[in-house]
DRENVEXMAR-871405 format. One record per atom (N, C-alpha, C, O, CB): y, x, z; residue in one letter. Coordinates in steps of 0.2 Angstrom, whole numbers, padded with zeros to 4 digits, always signed. Atoms other than C-alpha are relative to their C-alpha. Glycine has a CB too. Layout:
<nodes>
YXZA;...
</nodes>
This chain:
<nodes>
-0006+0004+0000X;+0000+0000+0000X;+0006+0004+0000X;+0007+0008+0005X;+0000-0005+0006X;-0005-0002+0000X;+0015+0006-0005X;+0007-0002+0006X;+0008-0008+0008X;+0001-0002-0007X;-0005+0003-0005X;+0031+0008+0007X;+0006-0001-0002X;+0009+0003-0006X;+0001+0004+0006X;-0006+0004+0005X;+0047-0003+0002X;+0006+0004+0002X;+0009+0001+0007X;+0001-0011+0004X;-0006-0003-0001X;+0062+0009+0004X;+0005-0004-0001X;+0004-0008-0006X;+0001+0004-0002X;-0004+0003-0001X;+0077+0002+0007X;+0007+0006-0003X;+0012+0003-0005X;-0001-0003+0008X;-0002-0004+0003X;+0086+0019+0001X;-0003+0004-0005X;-0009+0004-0004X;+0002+0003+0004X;+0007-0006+0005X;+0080+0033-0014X;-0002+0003+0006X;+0001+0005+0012X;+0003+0008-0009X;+0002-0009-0003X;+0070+0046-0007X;-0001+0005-0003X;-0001+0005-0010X;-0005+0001+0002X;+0001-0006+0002X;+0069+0063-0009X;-0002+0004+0004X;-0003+0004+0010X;+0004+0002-0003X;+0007-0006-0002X;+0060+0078-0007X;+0006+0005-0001X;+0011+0004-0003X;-0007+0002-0006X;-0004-0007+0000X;+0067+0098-0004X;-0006+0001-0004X;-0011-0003-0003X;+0001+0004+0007X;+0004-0008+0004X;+0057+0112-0015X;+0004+0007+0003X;+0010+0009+0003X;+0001-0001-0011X;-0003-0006+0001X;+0059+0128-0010X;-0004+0004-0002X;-0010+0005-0001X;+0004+0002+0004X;+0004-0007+0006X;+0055+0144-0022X;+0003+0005+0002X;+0009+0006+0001X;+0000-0001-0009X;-0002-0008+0000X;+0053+0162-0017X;-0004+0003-0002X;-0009+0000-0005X;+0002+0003+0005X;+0005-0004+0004X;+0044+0176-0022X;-0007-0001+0003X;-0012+0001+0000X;+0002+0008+0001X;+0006+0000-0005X;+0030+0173-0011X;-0005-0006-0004X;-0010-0005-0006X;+0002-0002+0008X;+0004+0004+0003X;+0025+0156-0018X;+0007-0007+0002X;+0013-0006+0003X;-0009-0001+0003X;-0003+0010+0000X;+0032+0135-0017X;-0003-0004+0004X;-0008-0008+0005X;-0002-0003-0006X;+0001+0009-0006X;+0035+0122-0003X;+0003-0006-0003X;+0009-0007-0002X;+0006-0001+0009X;-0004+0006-0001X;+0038+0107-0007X;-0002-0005+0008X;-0007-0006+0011X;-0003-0004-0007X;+0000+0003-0007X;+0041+0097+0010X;-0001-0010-0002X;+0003-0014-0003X;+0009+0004+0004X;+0003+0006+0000X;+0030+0081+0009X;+0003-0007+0004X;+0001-0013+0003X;-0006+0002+0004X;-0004+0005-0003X;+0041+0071+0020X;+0006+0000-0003X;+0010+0005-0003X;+0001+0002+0007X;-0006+0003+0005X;+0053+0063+0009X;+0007-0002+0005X;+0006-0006+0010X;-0002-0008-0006X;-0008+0002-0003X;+0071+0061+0016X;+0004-0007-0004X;+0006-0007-0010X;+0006+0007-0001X;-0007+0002+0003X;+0082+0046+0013X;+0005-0001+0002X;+0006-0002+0008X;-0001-0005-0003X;-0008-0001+0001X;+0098+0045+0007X;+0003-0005-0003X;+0000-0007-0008X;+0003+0007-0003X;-0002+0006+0006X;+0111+0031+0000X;+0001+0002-0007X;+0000-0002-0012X;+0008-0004+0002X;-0001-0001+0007X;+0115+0040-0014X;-0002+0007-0003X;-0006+0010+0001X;+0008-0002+0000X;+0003-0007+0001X;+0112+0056-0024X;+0006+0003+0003X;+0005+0008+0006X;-0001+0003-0009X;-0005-0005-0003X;+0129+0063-0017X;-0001+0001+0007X;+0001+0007+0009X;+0007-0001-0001X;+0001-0001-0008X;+0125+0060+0003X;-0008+0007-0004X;-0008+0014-0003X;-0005-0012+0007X;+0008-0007+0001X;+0105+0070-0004X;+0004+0008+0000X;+0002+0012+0004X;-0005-0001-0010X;-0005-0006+0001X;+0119+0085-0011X;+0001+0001+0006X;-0001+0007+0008X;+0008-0002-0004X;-0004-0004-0004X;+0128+0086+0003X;-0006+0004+0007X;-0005+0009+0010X;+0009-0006+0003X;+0004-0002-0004X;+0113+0088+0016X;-0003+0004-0004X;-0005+0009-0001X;-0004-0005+0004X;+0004-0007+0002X;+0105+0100+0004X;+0002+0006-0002X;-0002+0010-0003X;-0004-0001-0004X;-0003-0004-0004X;+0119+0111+0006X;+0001+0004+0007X;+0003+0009+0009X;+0002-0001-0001X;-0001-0001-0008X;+0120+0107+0024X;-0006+0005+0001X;-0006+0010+0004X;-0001-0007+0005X;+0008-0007-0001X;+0100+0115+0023X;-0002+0004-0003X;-0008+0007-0002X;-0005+0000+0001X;+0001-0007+0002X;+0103+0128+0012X;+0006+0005+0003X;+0005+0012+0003X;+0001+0001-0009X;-0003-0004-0001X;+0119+0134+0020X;-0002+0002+0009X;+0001+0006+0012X;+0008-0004-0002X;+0001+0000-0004X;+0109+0133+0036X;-0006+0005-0001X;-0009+0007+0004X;+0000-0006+0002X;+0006-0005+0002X;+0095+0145+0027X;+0002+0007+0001X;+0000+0012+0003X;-0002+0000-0006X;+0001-0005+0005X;+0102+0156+0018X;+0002+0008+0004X;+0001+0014+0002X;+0006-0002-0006X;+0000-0009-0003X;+0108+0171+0031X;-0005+0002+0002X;-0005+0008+0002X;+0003+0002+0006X;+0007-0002-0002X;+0089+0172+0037X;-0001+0001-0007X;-0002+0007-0007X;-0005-0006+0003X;+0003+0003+0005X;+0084+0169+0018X;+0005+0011-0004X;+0002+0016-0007X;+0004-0011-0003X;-0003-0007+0006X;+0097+0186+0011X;-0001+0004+0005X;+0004+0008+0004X;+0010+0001-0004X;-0001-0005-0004X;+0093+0196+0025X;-0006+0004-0003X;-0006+0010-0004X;+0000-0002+0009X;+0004-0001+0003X;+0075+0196+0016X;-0003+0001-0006X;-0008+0002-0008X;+0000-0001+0001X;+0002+0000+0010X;+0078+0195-0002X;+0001+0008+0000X;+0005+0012+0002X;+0007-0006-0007X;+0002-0008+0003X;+0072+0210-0009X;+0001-0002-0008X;+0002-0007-0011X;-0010+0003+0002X;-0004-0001+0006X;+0078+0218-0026X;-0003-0005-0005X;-0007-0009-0004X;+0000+0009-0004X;+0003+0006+0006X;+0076+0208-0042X;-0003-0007+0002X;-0005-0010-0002X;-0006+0002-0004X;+0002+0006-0003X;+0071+0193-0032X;+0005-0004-0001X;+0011-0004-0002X;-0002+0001+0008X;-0005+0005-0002X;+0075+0177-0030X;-0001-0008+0003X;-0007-0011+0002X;+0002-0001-0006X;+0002+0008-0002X;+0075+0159-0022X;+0006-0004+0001X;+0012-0004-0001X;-0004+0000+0007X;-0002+0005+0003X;+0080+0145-0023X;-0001-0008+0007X;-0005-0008+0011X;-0005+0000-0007X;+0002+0005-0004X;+0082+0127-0015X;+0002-0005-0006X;+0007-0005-0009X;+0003-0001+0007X;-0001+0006+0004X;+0079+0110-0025X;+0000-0005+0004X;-0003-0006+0009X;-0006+0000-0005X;+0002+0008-0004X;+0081+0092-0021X;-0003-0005-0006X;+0000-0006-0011X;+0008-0004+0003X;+0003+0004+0003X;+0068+0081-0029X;+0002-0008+0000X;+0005-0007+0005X;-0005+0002+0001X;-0001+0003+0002X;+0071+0064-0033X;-0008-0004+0002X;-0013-0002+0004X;+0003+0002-0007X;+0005+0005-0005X;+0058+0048-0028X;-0008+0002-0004X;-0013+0001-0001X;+0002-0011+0000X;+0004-0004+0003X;+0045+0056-0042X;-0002+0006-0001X;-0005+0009-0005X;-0001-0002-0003X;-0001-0008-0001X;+0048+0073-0038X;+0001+0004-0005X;-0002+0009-0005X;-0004+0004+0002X;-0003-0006+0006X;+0058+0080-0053X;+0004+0000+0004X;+0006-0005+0007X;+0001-0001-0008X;-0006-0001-0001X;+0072+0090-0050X;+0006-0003+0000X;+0006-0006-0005X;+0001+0004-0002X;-0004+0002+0003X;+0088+0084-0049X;+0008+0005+0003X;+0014+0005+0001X;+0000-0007+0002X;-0004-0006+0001X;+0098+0099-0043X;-0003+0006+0005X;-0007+0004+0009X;+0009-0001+0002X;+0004-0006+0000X;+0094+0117-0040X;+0008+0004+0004X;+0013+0003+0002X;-0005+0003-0010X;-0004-0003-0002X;+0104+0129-0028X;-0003+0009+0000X;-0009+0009+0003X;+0003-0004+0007X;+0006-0006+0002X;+0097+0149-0032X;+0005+0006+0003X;+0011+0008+0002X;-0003+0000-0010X;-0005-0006-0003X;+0100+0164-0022X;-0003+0008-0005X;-0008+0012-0002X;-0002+0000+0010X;+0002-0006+0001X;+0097+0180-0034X;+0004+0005+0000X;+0010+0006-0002X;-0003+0001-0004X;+0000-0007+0000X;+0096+0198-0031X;-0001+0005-0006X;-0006+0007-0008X;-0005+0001+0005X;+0001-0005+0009X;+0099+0209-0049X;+0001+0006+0003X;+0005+0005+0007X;+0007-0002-0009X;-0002-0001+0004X;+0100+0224-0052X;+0002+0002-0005X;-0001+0002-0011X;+0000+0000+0001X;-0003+0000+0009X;+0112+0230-0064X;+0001+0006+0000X;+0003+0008-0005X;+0007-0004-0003X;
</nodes>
């Protein structure tokens, strides 16, 4: 039985060198811009742990999936170099 949301849901992905989470526990939100702003709130809540560890040419990443889990925006942290 399917559960009747009352908001979309969505999903986080995140991708590093290591491999891919997607986090099974869907969040919802009223709209795609509230989804935006909390998935800055929990990338801007990562990311000093997250570049303390990125190593050279590396890279990661945080996605917010959408209620059948395609992307619908992508925030990416890489390491080049040049």
């Amino acid at each position: 039985m399917r559960r009747c949301h009352l908001m979309p849901l969505y999903f986080f992905r995140i991708r590093t060198a290591d491999g891919t989470s997607i986090c099974n526990d869907g969040a919802e939100f009223p709209d795609r811009d509230a989804a935006w702003k909390e998935m800055t709130r929990v990338c801007a809540d990562m990311i000093s742990g997250v570049s303390r560890q990125l190593q050279e040419n590396a890279e990661w990443q945080i996605e917010l999936l959408d209620e059948t889990k395609s992307p619908i925006f992508r925030i990416r942290l890489v390491a080049k170099t040049l």
